[in-house]
KOLTOR-612937 format. One record per residue (C-alpha): residue number from 1; residue in three letters; y, x, z. Coordinates in Angstrom, 3 decimals, padded with zeros to 6 digits, m for minus. Layout:
BEGIN
    i   aa        yy        xx        zz
  NUM  ala         Y         X         Z
...
REM end
This chain:
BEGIN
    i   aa        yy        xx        zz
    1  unk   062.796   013.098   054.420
    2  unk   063.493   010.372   056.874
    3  unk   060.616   010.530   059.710
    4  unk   059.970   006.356   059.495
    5  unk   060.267   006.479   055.458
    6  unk   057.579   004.310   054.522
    7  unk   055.196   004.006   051.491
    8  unk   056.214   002.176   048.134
    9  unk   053.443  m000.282   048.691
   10  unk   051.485  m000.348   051.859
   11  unk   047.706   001.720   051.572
   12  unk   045.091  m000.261   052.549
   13  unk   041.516   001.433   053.207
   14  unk   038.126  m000.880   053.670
   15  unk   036.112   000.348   056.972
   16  unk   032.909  m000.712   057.994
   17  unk   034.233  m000.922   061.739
   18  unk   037.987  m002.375   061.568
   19  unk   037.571  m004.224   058.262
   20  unk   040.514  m002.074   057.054
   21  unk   043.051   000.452   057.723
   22  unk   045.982   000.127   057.462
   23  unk   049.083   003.133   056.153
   24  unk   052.326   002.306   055.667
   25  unk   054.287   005.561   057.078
   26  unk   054.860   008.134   054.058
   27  unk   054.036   010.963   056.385
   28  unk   050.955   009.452   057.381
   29  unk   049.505   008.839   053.644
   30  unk   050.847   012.651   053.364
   31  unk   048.784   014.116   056.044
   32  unk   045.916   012.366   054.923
   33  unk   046.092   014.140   051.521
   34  unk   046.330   017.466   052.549
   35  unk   043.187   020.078   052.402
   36  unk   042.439   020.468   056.170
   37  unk   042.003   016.847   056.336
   38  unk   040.097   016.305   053.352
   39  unk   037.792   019.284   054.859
   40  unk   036.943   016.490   057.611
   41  unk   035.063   014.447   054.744
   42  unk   032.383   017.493   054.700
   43  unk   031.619   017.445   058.746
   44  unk   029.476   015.205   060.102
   45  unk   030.784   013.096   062.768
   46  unk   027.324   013.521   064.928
   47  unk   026.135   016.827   064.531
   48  unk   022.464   016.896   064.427
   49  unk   022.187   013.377   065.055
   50  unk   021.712   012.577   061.572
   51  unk   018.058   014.267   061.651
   52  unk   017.301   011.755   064.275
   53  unk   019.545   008.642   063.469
   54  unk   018.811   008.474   059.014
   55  unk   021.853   006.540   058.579
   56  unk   023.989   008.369   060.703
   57  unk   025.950   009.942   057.710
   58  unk   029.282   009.422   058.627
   59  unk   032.217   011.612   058.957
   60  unk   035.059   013.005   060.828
   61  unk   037.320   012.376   058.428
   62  unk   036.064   008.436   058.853
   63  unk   036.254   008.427   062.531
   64  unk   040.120   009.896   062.340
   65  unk   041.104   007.283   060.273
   66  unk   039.430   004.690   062.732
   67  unk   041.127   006.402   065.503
   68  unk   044.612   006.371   063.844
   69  unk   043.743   002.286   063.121
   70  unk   043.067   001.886   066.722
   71  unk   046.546   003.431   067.525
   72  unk   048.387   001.942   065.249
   73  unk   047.434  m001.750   066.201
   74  unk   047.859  m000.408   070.300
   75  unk   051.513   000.585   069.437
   76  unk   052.192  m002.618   067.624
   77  unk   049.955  m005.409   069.388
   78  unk   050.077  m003.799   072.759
   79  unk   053.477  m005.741   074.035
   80  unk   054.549  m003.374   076.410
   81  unk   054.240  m000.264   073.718
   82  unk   055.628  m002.212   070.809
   83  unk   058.414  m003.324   072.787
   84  unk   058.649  m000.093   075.038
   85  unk   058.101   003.129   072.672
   86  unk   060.494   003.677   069.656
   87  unk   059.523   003.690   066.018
   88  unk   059.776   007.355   066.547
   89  unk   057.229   007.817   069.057
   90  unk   055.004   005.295   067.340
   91  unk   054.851   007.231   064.760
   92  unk   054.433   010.393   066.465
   93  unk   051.353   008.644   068.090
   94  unk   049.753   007.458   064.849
   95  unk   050.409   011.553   063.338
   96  unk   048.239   012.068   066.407
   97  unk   045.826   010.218   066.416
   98  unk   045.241   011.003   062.687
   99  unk   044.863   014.916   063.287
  100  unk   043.459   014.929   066.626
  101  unk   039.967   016.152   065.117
  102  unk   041.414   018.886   062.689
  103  unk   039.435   021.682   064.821
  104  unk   035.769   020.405   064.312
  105  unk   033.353   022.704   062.319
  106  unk   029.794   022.243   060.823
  107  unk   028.036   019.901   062.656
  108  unk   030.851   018.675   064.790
  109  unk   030.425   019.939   069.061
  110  unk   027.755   021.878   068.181
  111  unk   029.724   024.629   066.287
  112  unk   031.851   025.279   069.314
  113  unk   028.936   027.087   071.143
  114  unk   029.023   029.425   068.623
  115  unk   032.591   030.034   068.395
  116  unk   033.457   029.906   071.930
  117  unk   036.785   027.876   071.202
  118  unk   037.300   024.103   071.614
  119  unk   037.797   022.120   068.868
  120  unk   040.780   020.730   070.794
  121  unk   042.094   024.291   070.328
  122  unk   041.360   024.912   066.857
  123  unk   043.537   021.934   065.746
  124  unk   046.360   022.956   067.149
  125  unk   046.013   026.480   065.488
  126  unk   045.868   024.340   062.134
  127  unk   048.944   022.273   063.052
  128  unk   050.910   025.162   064.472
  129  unk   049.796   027.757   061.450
  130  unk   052.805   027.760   058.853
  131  unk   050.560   028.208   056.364
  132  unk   048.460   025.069   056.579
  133  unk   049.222   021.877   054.671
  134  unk   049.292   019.770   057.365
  135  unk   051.988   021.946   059.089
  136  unk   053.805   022.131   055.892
  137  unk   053.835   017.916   055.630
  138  unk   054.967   017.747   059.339
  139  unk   058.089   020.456   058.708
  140  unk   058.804   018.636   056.092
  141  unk   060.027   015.708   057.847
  142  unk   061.021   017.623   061.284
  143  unk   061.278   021.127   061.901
  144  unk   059.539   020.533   065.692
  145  unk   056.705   017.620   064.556
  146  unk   053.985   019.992   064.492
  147  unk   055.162   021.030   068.519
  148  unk   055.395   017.146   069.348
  149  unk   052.418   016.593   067.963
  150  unk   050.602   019.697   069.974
  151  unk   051.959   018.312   072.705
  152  unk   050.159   014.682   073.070
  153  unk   046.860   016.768   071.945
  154  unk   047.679   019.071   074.669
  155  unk   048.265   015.664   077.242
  156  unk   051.617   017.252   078.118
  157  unk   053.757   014.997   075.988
  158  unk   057.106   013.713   078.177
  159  unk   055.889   009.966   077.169
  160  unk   052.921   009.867   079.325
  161  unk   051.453   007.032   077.686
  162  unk   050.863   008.870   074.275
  163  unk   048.999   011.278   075.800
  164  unk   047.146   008.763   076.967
  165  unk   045.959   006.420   074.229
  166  unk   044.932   009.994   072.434
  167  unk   042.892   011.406   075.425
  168  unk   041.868   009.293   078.495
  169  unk   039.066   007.225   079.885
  170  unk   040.493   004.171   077.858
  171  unk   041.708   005.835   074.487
  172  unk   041.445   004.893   071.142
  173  unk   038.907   008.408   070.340
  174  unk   035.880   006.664   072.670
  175  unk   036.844   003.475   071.606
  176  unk   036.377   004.463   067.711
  177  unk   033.453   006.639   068.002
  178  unk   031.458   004.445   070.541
  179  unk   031.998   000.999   067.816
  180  unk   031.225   003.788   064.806
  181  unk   028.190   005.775   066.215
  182  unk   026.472   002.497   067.215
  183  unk   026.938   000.706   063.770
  184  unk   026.103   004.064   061.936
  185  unk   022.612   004.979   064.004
  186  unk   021.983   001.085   063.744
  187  unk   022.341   001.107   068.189
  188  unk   023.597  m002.149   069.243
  189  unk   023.694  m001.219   072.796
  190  unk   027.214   001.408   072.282
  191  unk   028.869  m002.131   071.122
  192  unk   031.765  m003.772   073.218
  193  unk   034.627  m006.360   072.998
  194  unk   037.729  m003.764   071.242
  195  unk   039.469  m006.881   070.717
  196  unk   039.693  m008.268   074.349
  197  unk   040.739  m004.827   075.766
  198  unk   043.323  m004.465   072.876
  199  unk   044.699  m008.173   074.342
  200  unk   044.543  m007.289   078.253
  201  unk   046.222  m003.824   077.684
  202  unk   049.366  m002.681   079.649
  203  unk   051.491  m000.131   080.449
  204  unk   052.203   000.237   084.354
  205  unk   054.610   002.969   085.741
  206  unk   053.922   005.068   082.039
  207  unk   050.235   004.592   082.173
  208  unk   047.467   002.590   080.612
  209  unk   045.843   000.299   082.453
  210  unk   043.673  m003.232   081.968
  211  unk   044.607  m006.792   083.139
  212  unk   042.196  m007.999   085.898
  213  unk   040.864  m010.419   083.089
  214  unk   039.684  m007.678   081.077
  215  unk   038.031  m005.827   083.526
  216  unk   034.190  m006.942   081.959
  217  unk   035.270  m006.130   078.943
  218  unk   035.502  m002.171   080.071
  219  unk   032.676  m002.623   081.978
  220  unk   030.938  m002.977   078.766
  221  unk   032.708  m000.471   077.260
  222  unk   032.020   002.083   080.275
  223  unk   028.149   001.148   080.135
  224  unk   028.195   001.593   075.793
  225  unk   029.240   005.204   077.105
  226  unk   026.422   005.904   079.398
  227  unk   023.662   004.377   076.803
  228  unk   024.754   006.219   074.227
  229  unk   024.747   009.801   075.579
  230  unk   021.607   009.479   076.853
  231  unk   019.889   007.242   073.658
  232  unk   021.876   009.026   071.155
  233  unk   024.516   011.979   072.032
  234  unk   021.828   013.877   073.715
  235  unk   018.828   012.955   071.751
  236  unk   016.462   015.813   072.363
  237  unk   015.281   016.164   068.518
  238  unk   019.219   016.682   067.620
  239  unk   019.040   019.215   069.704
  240  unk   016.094   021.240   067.844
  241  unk   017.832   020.803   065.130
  242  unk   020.994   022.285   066.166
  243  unk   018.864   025.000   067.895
  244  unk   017.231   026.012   064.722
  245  unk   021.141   026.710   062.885
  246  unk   021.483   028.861   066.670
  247  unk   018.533   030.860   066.280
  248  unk   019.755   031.310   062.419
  249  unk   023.052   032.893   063.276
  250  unk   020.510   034.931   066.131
  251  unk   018.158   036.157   063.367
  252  unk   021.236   037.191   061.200
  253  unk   023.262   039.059   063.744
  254  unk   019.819   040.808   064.575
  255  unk   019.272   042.168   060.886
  256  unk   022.266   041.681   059.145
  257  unk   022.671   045.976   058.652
  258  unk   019.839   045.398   056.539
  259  unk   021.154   043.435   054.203
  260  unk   022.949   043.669   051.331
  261  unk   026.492   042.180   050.881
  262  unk   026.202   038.455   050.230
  263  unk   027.642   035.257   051.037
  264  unk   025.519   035.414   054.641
  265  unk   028.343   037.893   055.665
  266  unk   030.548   034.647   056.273
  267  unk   028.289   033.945   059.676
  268  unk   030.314   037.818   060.476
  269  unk   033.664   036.104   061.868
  270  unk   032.812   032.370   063.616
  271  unk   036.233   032.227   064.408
  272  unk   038.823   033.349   062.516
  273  unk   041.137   030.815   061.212
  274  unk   040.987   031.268   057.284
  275  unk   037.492   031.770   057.830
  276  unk   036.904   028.928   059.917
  277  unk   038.412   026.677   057.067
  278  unk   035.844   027.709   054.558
  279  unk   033.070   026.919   056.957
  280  unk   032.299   023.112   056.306
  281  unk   028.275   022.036   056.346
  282  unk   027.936   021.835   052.322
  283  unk   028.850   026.156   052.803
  284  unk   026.491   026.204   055.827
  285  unk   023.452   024.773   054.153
  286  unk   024.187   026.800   050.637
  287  unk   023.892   029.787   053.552
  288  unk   020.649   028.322   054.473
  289  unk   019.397   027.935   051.040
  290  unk   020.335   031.750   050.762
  291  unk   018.340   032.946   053.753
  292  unk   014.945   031.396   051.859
  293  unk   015.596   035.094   049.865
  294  unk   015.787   036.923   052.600
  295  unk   013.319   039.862   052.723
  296  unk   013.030   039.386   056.809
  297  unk   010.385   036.897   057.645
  298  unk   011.560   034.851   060.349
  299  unk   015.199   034.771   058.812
  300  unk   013.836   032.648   055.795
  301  unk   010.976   030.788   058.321
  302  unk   013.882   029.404   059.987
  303  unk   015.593   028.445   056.973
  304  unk   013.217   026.969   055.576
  305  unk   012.553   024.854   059.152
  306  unk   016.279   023.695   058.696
  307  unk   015.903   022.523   055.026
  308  unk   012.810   020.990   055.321
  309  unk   013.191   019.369   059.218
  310  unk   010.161   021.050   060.673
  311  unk   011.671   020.809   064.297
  312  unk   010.655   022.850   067.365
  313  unk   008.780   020.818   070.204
  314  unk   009.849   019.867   073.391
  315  unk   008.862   019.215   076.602
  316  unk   011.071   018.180   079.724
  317  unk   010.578   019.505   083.324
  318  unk   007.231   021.675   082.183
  319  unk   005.046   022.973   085.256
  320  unk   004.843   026.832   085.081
  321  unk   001.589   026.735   083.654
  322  unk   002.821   024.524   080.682
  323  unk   005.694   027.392   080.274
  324  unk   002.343   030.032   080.489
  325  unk   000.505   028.506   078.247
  326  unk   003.095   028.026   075.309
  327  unk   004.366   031.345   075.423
  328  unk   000.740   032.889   075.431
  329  unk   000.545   030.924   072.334
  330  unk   003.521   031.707   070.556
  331  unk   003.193   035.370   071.428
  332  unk  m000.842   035.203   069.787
  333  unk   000.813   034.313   066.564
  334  unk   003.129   037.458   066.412
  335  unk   006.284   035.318   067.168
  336  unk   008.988   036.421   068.957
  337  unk   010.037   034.840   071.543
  338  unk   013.655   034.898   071.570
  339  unk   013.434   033.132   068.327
  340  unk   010.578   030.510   068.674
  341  unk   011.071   029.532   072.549
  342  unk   014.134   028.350   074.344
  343  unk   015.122   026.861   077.445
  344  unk   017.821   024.341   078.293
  345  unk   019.739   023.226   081.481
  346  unk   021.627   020.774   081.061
  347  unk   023.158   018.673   084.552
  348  unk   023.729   014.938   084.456
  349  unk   027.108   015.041   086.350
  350  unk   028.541   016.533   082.747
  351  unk   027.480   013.122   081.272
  352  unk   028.887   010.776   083.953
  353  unk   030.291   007.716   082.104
  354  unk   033.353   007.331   084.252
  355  unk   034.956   009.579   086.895
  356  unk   038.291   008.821   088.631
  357  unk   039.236   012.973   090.244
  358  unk   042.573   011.501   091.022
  359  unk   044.742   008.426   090.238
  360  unk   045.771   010.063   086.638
  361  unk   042.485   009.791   085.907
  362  unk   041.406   006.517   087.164
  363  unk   041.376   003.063   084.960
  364  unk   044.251   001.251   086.334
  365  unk   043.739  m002.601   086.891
  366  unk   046.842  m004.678   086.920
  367  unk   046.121  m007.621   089.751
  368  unk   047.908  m010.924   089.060
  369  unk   050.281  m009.724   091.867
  370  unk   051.408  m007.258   090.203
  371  unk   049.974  m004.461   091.643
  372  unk   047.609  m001.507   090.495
  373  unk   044.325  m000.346   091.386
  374  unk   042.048   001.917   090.371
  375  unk   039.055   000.501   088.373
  376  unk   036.177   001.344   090.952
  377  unk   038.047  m001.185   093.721
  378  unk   037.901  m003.792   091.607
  379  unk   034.429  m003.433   089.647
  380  unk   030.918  m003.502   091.526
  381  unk   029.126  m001.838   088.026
  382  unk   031.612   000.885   087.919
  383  unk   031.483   001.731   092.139
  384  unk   027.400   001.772   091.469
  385  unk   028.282   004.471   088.394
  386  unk   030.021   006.530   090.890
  387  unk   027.192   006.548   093.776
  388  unk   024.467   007.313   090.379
  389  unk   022.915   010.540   092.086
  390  unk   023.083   013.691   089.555
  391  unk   019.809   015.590   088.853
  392  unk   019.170   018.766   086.622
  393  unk   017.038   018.890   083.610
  394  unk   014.859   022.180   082.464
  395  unk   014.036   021.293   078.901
  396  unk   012.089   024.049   076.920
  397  unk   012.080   024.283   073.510
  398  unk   008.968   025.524   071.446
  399  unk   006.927   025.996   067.788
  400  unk   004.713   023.668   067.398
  401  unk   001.217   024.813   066.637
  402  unk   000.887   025.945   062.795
  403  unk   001.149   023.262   060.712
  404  unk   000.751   022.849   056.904
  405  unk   004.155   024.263   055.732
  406  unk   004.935   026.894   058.321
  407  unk   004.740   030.329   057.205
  408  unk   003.211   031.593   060.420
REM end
């Protein structure tokens, strides 16, 4: 088949973020069919979050489809990419863009400190595996798609610019999932103006960069970043949650020669691709429901703390006799430790909402002279980012005294 063969009628999808979507590439509605992305439908796009945020029930199968919209209008609205890329590369770009999140288990960023693999890698094992639909789709049209494709996800496509509008610090990924997590956890503050950076982007010398008019417009955008790390991305109770499903997969490894075969053997291989594409949350929680048999005690406590949402406590930067004193207490009630306490470092430099290492990096701003500058010359907000000074954070991580439910 013929790579630009389009649909019989053009697919239109409502979204709560871009109104609708818009298919009209065969290939595209193809992908989007396939069982790897349908498994994207089952994840949730903010991990824990959804503990915290009630209505924050959407998924990564809705933010890749508000990704691939974002794309699709930057290739055709964007003058300098609809008139400077081929329908081929558009294309390309939009395939990209649509299967960029492929890799993303259970509860989305979370699941990768368990596997010890990206998610970035993980979807280009499903792309490049000849035995995935997706990779099937892409073969089907050209024998090297699925290598093209790799190689935007991988930023080391020849057309700089696709790499680009996929992965950067202006790219249509942040730009979806800053609009969609705000609207889902009802956070007004990740808003910004998509439209008025859509009409003041260009293309300089193969990269992306912003007209000098639109530079407030990612200074909004930059600033949605930073508020929404630190009100929602790193919300501490997100993090007990996601803690509790850690200490789950502790207790099992711990005691799993005691038990008898069962599904809970799953939780054996984190990472192993056919494996990995079984995991989705509904097969996660139906573990959890099984570990409320469990014989071992704290194996079904914990469990039973996931299912129900009885969270761990928290306190930030304790004072050593804080640390004494909840320890003392946990240890009174015949709880180990390496299950019911936990401490996390986290640094604020990782959560920076703009950096600029090196011109690749950097924002470009396209003067009315023509001539291009990096972001933090031209903006007085983003120069004041840079200078933010970076602190670390000790947050520990605790059961709360008995309460009515727990078991201990």
């Amino acid at each position: 088949m013929k790579l630009n063969q389009k649909c019989e009628e053009r697919k239109v999808l409502r979204d709560p973020i871009h109104g609708y979507i818009h298919i009209e590439y065969q290939l595209l509605w193809e992908l989007l069919q396939t069982r790897e992305f349908q498994r994207l439908r089952r994840i949730h796009q903010l991990g824990g979050n959804y503990y915290v945020y009630h209505t924050a029930e959407h998924s990564r199968f809705a933010h890749s489809l508000g990704v691939y919209e974002i794309v699709n209008r930057m290739v055709h609205e964007v003058e300098d990419m609809r008139n400077g890329l081929s329908e081929r590369e558009k294309i390309i770009a939009m395939s990209a863009a649509l299967l960029h999140d492929l890799g993303h288990g259970p509860f989305s960023h979370f699941y990768e400190s368990l596997t010890k693999k990206r998610h970035e890698e993980v979807s280009v094992d499903v792309i490049l595996d000849p035995h995935s639909q997706i990779h099937q789709v892409l073969t089907s049209y050209e024998l090297d798609l699925p290598l093209e494709i790799v190689a935007i996800l991988r930023h080391q496509h020849p057309v700089f610019v696709l790499n680009q509008i996929i992965s950067s610090q202006l790219d249509a990924d942040r730009m979806d999932y800053l609009l969609r997590d705000a609207y889902e956890t009802g956070t007004s503050y990740g808003t910004f103006d998509l439209e008025r950076i859509l009409r003041t982007l260009r293309v300089c010398d193969h990269r992306l960069c912003i007209k000098e008019s639109g530079i407030h417009s990612v200074e909004d955008y930059i600033m949605a970043r930073y508020h929404m790390y630190w009100q929602v991305y790193l919300h501490p109770d997100a993090k007990a949650f996601e803690l509790l499903i850690s200490k789950f997969y502790q207790r099992y490894a711990q005691i799993k020669h005691t038990l008898p075969a069962s599904s809970l053997t799953l939780l054996d291989a984190p990472y192993d691709l056919n494996s990995f594409m079984k995991l989705d949350e509904c097969r996660l929680f139906s573990l959890f429901q099984d570990g409320l048999e469990s014989e071992d005690p704290y194996l079904r406590d914990i469990a039973s703390r996931i299912l129900e949402r009885r969270l761990f406590d928290w306190i930030e930067d304790p004072s050593a006799r804080q640390v004494e004193t909840i320890r003392s207490e946990i240890e009174k009630r015949g709880l180990p430790l390496d299950l019911y306490y936990h401490e996390e470092f986290s640094h604020s430099s990782m959560y920076l909402p703009y950096r600029e290492k090196d011109e690749e990096e950097a924002i470009g701003v396209l003067s009315a002279s023509g001539r291009v500058e990096k972001l933090s010359e031209k903006s007085e907000i983003v120069k004041a980012l840079m200078k933010m000074e970076t602190h670390t954070r000790r947050r520990v991580y605790f059961v709360k005294k008995k309460a009515r439910f727990d078991t201990f």
